[in-house]
Backbone as XML, in Angstrom:
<?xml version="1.0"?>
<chain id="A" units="angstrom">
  <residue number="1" name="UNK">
    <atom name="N" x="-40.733" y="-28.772" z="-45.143"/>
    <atom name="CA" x="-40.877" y="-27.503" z="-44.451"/>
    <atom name="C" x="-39.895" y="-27.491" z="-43.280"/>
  </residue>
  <residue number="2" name="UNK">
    <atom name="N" x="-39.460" y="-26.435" z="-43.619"/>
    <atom name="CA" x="-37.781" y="-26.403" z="-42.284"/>
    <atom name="C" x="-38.899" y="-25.325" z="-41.060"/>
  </residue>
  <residue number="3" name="UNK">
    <atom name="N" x="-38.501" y="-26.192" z="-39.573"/>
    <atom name="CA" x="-39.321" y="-25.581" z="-38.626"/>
    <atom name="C" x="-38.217" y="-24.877" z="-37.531"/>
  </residue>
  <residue number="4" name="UNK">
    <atom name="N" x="-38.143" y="-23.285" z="-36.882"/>
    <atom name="CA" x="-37.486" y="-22.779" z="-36.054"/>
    <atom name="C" x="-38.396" y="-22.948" z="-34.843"/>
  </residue>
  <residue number="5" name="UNK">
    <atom name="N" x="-37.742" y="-23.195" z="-34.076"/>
    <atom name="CA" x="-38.075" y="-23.398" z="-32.312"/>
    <atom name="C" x="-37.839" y="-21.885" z="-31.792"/>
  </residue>
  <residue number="6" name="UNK">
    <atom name="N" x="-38.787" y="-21.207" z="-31.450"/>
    <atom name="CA" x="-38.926" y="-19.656" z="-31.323"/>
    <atom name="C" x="-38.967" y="-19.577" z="-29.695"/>
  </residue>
  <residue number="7" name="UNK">
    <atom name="N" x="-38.131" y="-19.441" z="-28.851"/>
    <atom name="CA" x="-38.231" y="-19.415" z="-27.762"/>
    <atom name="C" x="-39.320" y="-18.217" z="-27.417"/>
  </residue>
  <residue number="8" name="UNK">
    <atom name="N" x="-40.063" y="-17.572" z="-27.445"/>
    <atom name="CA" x="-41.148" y="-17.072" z="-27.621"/>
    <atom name="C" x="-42.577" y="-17.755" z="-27.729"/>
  </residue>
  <residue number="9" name="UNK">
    <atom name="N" x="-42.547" y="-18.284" z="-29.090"/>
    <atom name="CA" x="-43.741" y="-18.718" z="-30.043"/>
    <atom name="C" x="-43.840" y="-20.179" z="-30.324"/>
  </residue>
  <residue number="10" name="UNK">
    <atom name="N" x="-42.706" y="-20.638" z="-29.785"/>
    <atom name="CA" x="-42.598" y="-22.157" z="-29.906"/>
    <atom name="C" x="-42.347" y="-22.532" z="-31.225"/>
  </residue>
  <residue number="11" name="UNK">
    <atom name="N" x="-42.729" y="-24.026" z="-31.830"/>
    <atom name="CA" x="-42.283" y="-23.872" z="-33.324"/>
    <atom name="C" x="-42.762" y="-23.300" z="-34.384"/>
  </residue>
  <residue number="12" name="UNK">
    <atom name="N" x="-42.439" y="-22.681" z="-35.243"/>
    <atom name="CA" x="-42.899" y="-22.183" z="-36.491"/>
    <atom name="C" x="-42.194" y="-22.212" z="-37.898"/>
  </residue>
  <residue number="13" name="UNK">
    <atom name="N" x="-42.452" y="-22.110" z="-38.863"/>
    <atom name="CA" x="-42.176" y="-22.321" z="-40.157"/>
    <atom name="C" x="-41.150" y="-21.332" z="-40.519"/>
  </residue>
  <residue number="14" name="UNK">
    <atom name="N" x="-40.005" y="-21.709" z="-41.008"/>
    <atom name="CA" x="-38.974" y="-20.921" z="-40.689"/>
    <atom name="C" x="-38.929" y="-19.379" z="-41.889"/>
  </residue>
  <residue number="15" name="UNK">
    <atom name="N" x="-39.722" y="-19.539" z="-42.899"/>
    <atom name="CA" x="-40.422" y="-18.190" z="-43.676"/>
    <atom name="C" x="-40.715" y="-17.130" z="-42.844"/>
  </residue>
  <residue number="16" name="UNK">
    <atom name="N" x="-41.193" y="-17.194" z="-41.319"/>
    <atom name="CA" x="-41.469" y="-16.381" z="-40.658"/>
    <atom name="C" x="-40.273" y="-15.671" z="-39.980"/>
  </residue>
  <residue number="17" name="UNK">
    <atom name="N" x="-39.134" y="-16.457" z="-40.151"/>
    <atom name="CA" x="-38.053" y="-15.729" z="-39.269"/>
    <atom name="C" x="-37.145" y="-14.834" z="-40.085"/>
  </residue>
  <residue number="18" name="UNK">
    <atom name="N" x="-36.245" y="-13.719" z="-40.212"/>
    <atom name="CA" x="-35.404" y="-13.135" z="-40.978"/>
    <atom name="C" x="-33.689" y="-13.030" z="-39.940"/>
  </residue>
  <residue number="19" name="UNK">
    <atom name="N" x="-32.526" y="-13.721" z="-40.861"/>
    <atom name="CA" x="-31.236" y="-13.728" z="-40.263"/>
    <atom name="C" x="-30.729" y="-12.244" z="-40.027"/>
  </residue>
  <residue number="20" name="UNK">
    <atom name="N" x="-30.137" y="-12.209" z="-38.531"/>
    <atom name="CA" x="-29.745" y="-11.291" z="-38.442"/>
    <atom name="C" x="-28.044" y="-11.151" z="-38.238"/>
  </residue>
  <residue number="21" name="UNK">
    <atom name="N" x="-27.364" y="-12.292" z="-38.709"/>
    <atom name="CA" x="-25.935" y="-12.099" z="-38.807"/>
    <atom name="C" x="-25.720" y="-12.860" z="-37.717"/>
  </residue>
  <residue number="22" name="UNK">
    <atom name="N" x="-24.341" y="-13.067" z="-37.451"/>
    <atom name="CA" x="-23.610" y="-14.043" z="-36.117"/>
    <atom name="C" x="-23.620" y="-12.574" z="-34.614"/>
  </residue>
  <residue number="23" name="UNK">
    <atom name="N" x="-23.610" y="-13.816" z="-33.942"/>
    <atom name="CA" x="-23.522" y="-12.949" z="-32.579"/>
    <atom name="C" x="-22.017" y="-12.415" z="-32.294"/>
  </residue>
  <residue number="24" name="UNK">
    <atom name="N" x="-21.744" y="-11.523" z="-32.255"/>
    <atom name="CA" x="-20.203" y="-10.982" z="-32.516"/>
    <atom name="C" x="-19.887" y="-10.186" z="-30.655"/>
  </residue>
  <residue number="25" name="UNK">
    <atom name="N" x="-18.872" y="-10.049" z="-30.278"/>
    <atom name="CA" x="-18.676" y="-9.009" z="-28.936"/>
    <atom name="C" x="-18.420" y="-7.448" z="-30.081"/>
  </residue>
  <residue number="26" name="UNK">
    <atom name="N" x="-19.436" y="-6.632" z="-29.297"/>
    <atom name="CA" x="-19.313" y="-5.206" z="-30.232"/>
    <atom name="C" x="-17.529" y="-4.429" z="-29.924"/>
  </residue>
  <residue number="27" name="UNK">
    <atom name="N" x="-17.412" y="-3.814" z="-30.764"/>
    <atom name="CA" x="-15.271" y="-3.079" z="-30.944"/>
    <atom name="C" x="-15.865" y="-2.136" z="-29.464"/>
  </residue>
  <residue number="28" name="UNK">
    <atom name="N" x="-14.760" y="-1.649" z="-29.272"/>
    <atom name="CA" x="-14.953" y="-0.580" z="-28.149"/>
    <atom name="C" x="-15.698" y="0.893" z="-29.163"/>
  </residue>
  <residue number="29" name="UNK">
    <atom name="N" x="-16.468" y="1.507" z="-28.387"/>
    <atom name="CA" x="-16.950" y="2.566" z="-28.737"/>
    <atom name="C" x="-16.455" y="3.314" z="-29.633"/>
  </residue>
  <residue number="30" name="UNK">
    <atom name="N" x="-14.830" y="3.728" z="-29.266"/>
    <atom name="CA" x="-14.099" y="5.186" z="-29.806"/>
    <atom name="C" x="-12.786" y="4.258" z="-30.811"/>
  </residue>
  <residue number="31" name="UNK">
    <atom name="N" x="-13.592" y="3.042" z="-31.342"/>
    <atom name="CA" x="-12.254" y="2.265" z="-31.884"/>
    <atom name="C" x="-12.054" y="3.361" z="-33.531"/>
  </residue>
  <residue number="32" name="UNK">
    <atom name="N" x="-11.086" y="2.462" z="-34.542"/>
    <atom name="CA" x="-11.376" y="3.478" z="-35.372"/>
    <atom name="C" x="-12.563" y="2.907" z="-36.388"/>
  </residue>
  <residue number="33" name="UNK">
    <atom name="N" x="-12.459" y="3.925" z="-37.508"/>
    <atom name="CA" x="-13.625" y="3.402" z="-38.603"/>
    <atom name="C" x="-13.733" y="2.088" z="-39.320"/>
  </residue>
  <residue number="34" name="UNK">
    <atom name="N" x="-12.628" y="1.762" z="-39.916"/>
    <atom name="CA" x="-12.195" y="0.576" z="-40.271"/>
    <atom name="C" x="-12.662" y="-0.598" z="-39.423"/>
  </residue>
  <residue number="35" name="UNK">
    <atom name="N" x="-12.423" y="-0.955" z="-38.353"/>
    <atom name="CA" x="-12.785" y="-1.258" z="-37.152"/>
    <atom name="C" x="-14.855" y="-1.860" z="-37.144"/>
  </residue>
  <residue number="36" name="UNK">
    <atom name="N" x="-15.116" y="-0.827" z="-37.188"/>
    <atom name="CA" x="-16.649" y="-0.488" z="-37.044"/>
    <atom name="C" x="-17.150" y="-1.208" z="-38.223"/>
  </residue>
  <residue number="37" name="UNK">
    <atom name="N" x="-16.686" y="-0.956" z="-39.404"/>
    <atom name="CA" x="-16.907" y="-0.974" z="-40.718"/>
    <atom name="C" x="-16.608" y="-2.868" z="-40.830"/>
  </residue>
  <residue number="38" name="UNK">
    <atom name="N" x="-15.507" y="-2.990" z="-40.484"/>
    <atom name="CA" x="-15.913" y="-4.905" z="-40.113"/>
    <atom name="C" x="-16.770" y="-5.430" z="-39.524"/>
  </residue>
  <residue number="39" name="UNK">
    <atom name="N" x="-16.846" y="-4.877" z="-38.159"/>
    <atom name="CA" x="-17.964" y="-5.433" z="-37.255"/>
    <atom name="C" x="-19.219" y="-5.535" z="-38.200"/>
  </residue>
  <residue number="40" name="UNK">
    <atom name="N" x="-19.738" y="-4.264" z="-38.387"/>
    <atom name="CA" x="-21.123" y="-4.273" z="-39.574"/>
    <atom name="C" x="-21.312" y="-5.091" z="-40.723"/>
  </residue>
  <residue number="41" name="UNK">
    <atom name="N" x="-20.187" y="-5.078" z="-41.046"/>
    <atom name="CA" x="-20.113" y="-5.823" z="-42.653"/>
    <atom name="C" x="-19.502" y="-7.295" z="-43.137"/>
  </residue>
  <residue number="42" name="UNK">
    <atom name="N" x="-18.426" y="-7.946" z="-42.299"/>
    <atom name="CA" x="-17.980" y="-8.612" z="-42.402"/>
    <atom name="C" x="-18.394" y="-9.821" z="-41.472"/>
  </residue>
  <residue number="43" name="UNK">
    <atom name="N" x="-18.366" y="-11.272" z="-42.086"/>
    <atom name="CA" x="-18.808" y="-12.187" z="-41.989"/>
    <atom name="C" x="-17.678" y="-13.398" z="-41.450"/>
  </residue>
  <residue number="44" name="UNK">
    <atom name="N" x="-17.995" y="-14.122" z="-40.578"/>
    <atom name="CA" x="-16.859" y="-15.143" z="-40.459"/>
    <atom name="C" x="-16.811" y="-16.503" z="-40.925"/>
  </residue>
  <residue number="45" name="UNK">
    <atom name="N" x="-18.252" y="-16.371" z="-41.506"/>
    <atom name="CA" x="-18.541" y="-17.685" z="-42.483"/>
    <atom name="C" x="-17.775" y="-18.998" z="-41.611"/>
  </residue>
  <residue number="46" name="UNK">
    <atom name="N" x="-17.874" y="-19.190" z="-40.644"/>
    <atom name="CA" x="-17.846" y="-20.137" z="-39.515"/>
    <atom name="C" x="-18.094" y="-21.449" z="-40.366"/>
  </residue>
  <residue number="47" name="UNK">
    <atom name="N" x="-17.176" y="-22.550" z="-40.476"/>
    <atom name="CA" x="-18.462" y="-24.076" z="-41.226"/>
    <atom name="C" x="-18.194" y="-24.432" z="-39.779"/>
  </residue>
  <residue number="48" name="UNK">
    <atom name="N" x="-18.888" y="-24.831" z="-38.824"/>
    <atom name="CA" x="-19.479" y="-25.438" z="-37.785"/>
    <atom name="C" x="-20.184" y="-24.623" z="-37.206"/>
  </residue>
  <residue number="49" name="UNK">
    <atom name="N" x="-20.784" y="-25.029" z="-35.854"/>
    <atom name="CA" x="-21.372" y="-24.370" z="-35.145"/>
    <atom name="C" x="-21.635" y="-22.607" z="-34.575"/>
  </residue>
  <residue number="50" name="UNK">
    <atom name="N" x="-22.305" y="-21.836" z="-34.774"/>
    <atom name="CA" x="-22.215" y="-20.908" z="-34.529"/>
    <atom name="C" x="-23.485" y="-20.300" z="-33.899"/>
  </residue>
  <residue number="51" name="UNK">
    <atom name="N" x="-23.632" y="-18.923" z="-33.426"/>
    <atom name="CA" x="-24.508" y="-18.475" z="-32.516"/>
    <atom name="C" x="-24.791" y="-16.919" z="-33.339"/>
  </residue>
  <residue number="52" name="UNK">
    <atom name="N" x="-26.150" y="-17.227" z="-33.690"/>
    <atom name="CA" x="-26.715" y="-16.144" z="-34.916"/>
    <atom name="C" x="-27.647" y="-15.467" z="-33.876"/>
  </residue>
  <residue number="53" name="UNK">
    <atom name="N" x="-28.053" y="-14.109" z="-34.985"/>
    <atom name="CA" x="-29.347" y="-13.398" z="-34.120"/>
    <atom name="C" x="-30.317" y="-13.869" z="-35.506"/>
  </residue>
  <residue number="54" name="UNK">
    <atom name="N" x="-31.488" y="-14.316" z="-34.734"/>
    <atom name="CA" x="-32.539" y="-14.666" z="-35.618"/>
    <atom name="C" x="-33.732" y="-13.509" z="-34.854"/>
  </residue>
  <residue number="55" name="UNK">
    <atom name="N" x="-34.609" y="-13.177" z="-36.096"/>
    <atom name="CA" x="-35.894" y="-12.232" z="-35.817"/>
    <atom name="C" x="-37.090" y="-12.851" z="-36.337"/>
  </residue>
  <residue number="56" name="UNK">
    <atom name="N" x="-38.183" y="-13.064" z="-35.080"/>
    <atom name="CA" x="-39.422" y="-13.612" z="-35.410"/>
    <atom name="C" x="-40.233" y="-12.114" z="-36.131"/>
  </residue>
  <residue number="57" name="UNK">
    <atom name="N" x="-40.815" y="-11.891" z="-37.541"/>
    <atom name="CA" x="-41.245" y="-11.006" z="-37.998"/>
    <atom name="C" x="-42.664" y="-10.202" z="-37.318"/>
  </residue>
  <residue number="58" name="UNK">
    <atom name="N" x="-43.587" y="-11.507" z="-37.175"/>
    <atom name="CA" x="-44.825" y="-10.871" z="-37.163"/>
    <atom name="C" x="-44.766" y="-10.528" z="-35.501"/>
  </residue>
  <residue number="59" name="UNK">
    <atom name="N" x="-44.180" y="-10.803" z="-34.599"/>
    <atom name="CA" x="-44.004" y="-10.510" z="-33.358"/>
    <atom name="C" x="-42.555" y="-9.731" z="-32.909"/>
  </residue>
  <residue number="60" name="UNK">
    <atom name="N" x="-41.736" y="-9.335" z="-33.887"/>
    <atom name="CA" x="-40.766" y="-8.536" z="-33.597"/>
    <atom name="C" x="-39.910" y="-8.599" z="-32.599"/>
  </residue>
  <residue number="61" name="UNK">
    <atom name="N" x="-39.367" y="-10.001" z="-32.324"/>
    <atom name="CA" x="-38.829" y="-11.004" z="-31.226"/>
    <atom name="C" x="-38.059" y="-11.220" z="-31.761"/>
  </residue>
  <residue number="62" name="UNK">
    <atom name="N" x="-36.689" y="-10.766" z="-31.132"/>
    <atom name="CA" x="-35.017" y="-10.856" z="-31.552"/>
    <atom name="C" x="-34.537" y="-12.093" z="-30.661"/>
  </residue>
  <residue number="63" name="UNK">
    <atom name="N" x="-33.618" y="-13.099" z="-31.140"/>
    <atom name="CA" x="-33.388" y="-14.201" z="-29.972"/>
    <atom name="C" x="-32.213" y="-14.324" z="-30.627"/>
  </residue>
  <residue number="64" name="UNK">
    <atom name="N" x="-31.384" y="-15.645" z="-30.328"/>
    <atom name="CA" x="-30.128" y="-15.751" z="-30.547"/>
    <atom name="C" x="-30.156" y="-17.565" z="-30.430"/>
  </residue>
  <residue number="65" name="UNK">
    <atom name="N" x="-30.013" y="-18.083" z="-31.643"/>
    <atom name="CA" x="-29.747" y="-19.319" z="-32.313"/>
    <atom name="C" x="-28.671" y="-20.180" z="-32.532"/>
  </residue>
  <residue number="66" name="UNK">
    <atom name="N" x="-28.549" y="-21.050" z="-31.876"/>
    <atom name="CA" x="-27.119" y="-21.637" z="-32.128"/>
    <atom name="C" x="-27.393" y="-22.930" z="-33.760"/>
  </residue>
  <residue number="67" name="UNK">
    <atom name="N" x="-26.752" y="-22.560" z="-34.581"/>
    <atom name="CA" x="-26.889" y="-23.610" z="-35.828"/>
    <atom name="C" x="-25.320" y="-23.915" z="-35.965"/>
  </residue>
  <residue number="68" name="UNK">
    <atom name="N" x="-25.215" y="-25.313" z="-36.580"/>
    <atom name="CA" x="-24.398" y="-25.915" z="-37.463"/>
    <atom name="C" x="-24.544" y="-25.383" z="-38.596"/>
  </residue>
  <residue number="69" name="UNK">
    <atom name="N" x="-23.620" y="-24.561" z="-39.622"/>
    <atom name="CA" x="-23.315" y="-24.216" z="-40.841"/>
    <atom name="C" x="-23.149" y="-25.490" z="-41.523"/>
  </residue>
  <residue number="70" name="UNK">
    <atom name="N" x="-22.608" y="-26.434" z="-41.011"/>
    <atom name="CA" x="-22.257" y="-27.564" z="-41.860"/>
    <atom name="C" x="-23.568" y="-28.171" z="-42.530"/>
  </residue>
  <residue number="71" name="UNK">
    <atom name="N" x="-24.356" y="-28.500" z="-41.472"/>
    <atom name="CA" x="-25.982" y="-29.473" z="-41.766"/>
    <atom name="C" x="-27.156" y="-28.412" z="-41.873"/>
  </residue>
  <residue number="72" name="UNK">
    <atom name="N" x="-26.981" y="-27.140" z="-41.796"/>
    <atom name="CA" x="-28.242" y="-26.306" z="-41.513"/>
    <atom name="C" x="-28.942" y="-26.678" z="-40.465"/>
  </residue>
  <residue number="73" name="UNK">
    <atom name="N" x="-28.630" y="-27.858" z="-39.525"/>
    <atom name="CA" x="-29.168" y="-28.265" z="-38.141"/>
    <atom name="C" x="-29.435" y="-26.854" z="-36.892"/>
  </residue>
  <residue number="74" name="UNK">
    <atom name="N" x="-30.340" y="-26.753" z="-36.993"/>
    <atom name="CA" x="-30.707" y="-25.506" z="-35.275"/>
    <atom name="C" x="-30.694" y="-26.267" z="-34.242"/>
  </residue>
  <residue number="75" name="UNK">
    <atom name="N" x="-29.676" y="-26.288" z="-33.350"/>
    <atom name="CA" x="-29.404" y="-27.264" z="-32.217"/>
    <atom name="C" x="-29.953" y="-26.386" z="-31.076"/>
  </residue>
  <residue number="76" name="UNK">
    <atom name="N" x="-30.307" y="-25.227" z="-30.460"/>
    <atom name="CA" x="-30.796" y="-24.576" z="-29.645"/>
    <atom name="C" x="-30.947" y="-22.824" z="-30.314"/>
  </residue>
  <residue number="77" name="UNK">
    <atom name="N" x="-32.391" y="-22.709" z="-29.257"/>
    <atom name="CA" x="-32.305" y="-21.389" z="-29.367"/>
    <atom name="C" x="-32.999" y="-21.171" z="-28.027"/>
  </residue>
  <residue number="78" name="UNK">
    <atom name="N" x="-32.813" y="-19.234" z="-27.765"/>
    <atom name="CA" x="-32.635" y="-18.818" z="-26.725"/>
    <atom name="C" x="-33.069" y="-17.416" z="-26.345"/>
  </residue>
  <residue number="79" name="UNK">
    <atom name="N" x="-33.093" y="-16.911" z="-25.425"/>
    <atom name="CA" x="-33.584" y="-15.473" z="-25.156"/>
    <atom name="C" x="-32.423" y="-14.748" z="-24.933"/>
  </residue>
  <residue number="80" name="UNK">
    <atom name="N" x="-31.852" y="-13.801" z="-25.715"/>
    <atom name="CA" x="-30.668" y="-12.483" z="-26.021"/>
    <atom name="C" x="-30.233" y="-12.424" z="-24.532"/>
  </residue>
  <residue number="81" name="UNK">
    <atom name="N" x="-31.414" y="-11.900" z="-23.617"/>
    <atom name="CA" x="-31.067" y="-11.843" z="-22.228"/>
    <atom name="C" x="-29.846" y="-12.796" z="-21.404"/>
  </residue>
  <residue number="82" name="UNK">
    <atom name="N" x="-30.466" y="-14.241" z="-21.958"/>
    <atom name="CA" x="-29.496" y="-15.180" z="-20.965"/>
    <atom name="C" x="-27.783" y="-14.865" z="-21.554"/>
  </residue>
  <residue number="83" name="UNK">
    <atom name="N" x="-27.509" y="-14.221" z="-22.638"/>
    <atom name="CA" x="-26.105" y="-14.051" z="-23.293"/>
    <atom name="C" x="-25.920" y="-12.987" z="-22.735"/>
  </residue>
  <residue number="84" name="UNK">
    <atom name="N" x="-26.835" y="-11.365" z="-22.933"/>
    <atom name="CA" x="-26.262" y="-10.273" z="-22.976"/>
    <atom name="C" x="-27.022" y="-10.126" z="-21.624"/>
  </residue>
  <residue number="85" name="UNK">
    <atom name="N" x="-26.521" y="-10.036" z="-20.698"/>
    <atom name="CA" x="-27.319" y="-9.929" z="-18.971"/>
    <atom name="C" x="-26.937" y="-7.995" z="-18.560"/>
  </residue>
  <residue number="86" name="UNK">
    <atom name="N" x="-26.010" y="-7.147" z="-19.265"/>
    <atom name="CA" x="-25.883" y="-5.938" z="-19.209"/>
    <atom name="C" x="-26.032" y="-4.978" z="-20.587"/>
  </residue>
  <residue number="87" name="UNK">
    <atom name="N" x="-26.570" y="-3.848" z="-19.538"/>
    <atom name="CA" x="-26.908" y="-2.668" z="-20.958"/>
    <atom name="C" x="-26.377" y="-2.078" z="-21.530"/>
  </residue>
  <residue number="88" name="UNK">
    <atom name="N" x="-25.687" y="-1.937" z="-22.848"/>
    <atom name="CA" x="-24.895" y="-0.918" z="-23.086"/>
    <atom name="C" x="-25.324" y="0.381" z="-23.415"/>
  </residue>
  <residue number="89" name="UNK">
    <atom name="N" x="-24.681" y="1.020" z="-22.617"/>
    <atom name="CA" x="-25.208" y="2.608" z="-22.893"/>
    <atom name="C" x="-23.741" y="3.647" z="-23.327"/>
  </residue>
  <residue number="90" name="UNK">
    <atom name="N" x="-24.085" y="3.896" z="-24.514"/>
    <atom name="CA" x="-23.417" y="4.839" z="-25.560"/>
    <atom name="C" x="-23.861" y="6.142" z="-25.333"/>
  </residue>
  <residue number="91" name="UNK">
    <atom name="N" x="-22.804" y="7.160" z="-25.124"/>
    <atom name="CA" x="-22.773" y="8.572" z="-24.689"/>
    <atom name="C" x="-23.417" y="8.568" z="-26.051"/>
  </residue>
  <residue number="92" name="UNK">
    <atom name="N" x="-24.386" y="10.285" z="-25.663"/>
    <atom name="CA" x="-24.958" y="10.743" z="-26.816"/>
    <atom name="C" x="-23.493" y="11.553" z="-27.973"/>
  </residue>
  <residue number="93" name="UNK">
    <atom name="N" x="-23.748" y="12.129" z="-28.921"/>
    <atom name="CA" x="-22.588" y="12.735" z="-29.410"/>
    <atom name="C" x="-22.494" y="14.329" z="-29.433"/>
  </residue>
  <residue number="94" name="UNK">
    <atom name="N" x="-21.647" y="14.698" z="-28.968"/>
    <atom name="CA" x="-21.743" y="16.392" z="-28.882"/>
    <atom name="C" x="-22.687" y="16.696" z="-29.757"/>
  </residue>
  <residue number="95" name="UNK">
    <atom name="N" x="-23.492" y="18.166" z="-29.849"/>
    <atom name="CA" x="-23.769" y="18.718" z="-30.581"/>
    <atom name="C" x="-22.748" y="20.060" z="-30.714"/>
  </residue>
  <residue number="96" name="UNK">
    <atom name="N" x="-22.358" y="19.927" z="-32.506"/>
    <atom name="CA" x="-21.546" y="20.848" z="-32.906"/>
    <atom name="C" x="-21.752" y="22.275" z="-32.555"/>
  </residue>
  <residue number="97" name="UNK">
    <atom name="N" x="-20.813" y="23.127" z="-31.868"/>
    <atom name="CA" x="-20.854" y="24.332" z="-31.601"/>
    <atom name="C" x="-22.042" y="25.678" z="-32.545"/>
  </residue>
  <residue number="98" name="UNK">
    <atom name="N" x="-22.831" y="25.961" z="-32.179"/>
    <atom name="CA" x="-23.380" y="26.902" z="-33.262"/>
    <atom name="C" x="-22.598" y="28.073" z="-33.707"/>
  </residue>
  <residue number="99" name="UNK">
    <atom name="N" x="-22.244" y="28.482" z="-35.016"/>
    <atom name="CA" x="-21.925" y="29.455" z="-35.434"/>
    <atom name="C" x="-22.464" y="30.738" z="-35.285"/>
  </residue>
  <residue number="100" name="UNK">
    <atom name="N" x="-21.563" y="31.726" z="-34.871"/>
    <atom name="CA" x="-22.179" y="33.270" z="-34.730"/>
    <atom name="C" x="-21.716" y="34.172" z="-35.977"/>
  </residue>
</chain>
């Protein structure tokens, strides 16, 4: 039984957690589509060490995991906060002119 260290919940059985991709810096806002369309979709398949978002399910607790790709080893995990310490706030988007 493979066990995650839930900075939350402490340890638990890792069935309970779901991957949420590598921790990436987000493109600038107004970059183009292409752009966006990597960030979302594309993977860097890292073989060493890397820094994932992991989600505890039944408590809905997002954290951020550092694993070895090489060994499947979880060498630390952590609270989102201590990485991301500011908010990003995204303008809403016009609403399109109404037609007369």
């Amino acid at each position: 039984m493979k066990i995650m260290p839930c900075p939350l919940n402490g340890e638990r059985n890792i069935s309970e957690f779901a991957y949420g991709g590598e921790v990436l810096d987000l493109p600038a806002p107004d970059c183009d589509d292409e752009t966006w369309i990597d960030f979302v979709y594309l993977e860097n398949n890292t073989a060493g060490v890397v820094r994932e978002w992991w989600y505890h399910t039944p408590t809905a607790y997002w954290f951020i995991a550092e694993r070895d790709t090489r060994t499947d080893e979880i060498l630390k995990t952590y609270p989102a906060n201590e990485v991301f310490k500011d908010r990003v706030d995204f303008a809403a988007p016009e609403a399109p002119a109404a037609k007369e």
